[in-house]
Kinemage of the C-alpha trace (Angstrom):
@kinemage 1
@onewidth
@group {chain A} dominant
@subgroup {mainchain}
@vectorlist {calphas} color= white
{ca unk a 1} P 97.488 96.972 87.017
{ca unk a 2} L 100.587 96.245 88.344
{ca unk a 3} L 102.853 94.258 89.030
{ca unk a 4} L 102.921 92.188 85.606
{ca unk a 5} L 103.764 89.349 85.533
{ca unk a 6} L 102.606 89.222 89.309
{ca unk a 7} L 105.467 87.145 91.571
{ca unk a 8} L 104.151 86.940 94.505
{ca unk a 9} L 100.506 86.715 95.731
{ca unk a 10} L 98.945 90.567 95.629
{ca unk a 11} L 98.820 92.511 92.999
{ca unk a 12} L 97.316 96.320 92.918
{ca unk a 13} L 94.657 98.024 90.291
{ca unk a 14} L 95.364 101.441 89.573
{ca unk a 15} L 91.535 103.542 89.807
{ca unk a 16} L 92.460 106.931 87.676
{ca unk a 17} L 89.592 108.949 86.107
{ca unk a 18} L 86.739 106.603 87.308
{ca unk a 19} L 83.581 107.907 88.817
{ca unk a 20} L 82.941 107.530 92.500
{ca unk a 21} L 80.948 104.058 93.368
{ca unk a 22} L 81.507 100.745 93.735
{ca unk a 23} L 83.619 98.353 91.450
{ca unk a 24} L 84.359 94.279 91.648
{ca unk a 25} L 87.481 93.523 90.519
{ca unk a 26} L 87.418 89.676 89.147
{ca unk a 27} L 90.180 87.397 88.347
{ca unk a 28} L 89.081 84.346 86.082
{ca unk a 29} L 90.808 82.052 83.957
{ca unk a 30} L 91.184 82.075 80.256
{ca unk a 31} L 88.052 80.146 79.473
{ca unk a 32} L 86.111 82.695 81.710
{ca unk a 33} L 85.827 81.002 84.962
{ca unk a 34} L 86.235 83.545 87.720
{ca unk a 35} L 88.350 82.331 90.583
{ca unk a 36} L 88.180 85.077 92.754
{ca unk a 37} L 85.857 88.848 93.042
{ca unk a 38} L 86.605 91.861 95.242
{ca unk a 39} L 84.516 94.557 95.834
{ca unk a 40} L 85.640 98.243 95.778
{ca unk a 41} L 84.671 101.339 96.826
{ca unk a 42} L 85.415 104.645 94.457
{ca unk a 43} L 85.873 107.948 95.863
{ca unk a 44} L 86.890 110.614 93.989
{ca unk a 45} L 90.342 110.992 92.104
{ca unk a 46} L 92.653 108.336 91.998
{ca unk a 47} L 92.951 105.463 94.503
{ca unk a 48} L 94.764 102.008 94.703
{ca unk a 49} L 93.100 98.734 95.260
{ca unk a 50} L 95.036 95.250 96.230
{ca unk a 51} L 94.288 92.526 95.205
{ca unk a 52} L 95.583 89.551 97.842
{ca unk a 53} L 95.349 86.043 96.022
{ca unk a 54} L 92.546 84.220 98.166
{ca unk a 55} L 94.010 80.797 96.622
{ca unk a 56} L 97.376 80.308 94.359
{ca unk a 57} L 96.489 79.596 91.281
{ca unk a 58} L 98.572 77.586 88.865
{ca unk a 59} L 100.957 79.761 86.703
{ca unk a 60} L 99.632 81.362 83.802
{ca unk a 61} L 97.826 83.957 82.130
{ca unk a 62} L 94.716 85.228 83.756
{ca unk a 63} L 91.901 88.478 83.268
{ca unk a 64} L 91.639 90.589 85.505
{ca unk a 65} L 88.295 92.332 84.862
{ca unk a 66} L 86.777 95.765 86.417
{ca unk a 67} L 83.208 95.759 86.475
{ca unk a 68} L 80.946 99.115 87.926
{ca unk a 69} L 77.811 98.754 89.723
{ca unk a 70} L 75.910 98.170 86.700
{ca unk a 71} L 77.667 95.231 85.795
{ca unk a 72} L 79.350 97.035 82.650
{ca unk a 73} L 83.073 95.982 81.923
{ca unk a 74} L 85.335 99.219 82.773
{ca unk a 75} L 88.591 97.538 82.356
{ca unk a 76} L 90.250 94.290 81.120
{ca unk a 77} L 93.684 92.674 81.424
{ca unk a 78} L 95.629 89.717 80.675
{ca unk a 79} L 98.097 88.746 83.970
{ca unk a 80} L 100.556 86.519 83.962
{ca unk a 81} L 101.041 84.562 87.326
{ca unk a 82} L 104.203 82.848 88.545
């Protein structure tokens, strides 16, 4: 994931070595409240997904969490927003 901290409102999630499908990316707050989910579709190899900032949330640190179609966490990181 990348940038971090993330400046302005996008930010991108780097899909390398996942299987082909579909993914939601979700962005939630620190006591688990999810502010914001993106679907994604997989193909094969790697592949780059932005993430545009639907509302500005306050700065902070955030999760940004991967699920896959079964609803099992792939990927989890803290983001820091300013």
């Amino acid at each position: 994931m990348f940038p971090n901290p993330v400046t302005a409102s996008t930010f991108a999630v780097l899909f390398d070595g996942y299987k082909s499908g579909t993914y939601s990316i979700t962005l939630s707050d620190l006591s688990g409240r999810v502010l914001q989910t993106q679907k994604v579709s997989l193909a094969k190899g790697t592949q780059t997904e932005n993430v545009n900032l639907l509302s500005r949330p306050a700065n902070g640190m955030y999760m940004v969490k991967v699920y896959d179609d079964s609803r099992q966490i792939v990927f989890t990181e803290k983001v820091l927003i300013q």
